[in-house]
C-alpha positions as CSV (number, residue, x, y, z in Angstrom):
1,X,-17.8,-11.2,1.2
2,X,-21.0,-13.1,0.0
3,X,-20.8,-14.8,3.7
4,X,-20.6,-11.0,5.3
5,X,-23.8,-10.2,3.2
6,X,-26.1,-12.8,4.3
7,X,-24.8,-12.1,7.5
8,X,-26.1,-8.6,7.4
9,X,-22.9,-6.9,8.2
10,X,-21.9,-5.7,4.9
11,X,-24.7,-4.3,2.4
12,X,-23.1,-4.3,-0.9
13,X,-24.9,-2.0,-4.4
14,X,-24.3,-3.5,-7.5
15,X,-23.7,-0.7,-10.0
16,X,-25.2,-1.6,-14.1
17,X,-22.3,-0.6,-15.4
18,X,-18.8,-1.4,-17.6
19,X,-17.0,-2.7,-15.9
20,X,-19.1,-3.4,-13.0
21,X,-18.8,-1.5,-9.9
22,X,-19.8,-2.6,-6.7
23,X,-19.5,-0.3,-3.6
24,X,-19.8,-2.3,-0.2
25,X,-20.3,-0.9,3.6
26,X,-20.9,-1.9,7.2
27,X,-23.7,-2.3,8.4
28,X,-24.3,-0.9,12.1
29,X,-24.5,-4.9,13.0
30,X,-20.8,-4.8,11.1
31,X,-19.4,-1.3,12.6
32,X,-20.0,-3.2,15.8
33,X,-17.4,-5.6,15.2
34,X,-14.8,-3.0,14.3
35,X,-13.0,-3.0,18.0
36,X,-12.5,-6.7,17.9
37,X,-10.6,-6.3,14.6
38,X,-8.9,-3.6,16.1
39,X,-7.9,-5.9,19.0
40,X,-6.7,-8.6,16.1
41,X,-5.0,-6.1,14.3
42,X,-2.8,-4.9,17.3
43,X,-2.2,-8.5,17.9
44,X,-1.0,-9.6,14.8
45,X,1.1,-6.4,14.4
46,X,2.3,-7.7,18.3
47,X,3.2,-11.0,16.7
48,X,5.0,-9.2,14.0
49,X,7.2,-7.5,15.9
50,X,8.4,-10.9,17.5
51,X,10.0,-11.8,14.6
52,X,10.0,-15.9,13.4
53,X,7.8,-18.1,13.8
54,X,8.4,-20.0,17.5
């Protein structure tokens, strides 16, 4: 997450509070990268479905 962060495509808010609370979210540098994981998640879900590992 930390690597996300100084990568500027997650901003994450550290709440003072107990227990701690942290809320995260994309930044618009981050939603940009949501249709490649959307290509890896079809793919993996592809790979799934093949059953084994070849």
């Amino acid at each position: 997450m930390r690597a996300l962060e100084e990568a500027w495509l997650v901003l994450c808010t550290v709440f003072p509070e107990v227990p701690p609370r942290v809320e995260c979210r994309l930044t618009d540098d981050g939603l940009r990268l949501l249709p490649v994981v959307e290509v890896m998640r079809k793919f993996c879900l592809w790979l799934k479905s093949r059953g084994g590992s070849e």
